[in-house]
C-alpha positions as CSV (number, residue, x, y, z in Angstrom):
1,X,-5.8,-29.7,15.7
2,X,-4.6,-31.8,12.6
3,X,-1.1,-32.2,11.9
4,X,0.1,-29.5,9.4
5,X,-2.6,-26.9,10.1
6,X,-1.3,-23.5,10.9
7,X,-2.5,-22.5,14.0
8,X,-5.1,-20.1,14.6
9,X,-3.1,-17.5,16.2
10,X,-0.6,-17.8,13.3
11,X,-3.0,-17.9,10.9
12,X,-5.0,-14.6,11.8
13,X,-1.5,-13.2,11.9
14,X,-0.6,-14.4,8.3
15,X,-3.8,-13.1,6.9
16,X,-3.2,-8.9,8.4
17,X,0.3,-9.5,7.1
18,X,-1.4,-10.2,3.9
19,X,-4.0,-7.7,4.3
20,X,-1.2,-4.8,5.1
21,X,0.6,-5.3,2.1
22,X,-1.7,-5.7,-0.7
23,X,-3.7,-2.9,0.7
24,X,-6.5,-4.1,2.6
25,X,-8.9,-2.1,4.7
26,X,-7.5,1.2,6.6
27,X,-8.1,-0.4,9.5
28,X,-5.7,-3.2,9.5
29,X,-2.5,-0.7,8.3
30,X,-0.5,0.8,10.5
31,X,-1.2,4.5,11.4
32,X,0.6,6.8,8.4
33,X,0.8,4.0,6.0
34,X,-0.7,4.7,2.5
35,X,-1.5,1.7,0.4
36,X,0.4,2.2,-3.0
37,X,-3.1,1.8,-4.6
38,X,-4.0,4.3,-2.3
39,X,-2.1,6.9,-3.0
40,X,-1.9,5.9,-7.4
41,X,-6.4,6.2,-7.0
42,X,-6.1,9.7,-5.5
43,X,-3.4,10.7,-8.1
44,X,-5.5,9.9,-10.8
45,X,-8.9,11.4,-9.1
46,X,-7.1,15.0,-8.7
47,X,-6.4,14.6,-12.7
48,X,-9.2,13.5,-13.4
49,X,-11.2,16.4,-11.5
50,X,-8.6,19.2,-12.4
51,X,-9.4,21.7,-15.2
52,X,-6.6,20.4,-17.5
53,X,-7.9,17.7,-17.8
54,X,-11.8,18.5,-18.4
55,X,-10.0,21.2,-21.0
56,X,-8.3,18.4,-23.1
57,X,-11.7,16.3,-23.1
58,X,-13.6,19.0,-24.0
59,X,-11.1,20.3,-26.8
60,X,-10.7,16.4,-28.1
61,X,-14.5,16.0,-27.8
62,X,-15.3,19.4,-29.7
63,X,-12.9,18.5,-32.4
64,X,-15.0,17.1,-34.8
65,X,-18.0,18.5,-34.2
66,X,-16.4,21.7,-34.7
67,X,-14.2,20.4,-37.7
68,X,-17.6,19.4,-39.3
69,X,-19.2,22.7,-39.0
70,X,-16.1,24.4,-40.6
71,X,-14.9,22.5,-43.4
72,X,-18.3,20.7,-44.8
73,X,-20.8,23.1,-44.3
74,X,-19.1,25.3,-46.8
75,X,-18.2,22.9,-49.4
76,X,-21.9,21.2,-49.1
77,X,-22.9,25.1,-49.9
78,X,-20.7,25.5,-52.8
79,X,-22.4,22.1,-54.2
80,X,-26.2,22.8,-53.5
81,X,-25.8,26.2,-54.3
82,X,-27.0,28.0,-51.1
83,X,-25.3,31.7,-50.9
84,X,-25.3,34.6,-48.8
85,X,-28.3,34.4,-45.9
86,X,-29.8,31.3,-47.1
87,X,-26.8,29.9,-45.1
88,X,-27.8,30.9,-42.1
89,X,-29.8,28.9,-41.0
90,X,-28.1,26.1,-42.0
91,X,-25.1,27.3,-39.8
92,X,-27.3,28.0,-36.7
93,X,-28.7,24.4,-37.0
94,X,-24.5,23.2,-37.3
95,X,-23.6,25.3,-34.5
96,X,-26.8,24.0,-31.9
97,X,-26.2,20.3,-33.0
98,X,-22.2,21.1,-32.4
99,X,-23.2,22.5,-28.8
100,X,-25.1,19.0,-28.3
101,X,-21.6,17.4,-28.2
102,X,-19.6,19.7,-26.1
């Protein structure tokens, strides 16, 4: 052994200290002992995977879609001059296209 190298025992012990704290496999942690990475992952998997949260995205991701259909469609009317069931189709188009996003 050179002078100044850890010794192997010591060293296999320094590295599962290391590997308990940061987080390291389940395997080297003591039994019961959640990883604060761990326990911040599932956190944010049960948000991500709970219906709040897919309502928000859809809301925020319907938003302009939705906005679109509603405020241009009947200006771009006025303009070009399409009335009554002429619009139709037009909106039918809007809303399928609007669908495409949600």
């Amino acid at each position: 052994s050179r002078p100044g190298a850890p010794h192997p025992q010591q060293a296999a012990d320094d590295e599962d200290t290391k590997k308990s704290s940061v987080g390291g496999p389940p395997s080297s942690r003591p039994s019961g002992h959640v990883g604060r990475g761990e326990k911040l992952g599932e956190v944010c998997r049960r948000f991500l995977l709970s219906p709040h949260f897919k309502g928000l995205i859809l809301c925020v991701v319907g938003v302009v879609p939705i906005f679109g259909m509603m405020m241009f469609l009947p200006q771009a009317f006025e303009k070009f001059g399409v009335v009554g069931l002429r619009q139709v189709p037009y909106y039918l188009v809007a809303a399928w296209l609007t669908i495409q996003f949600l």
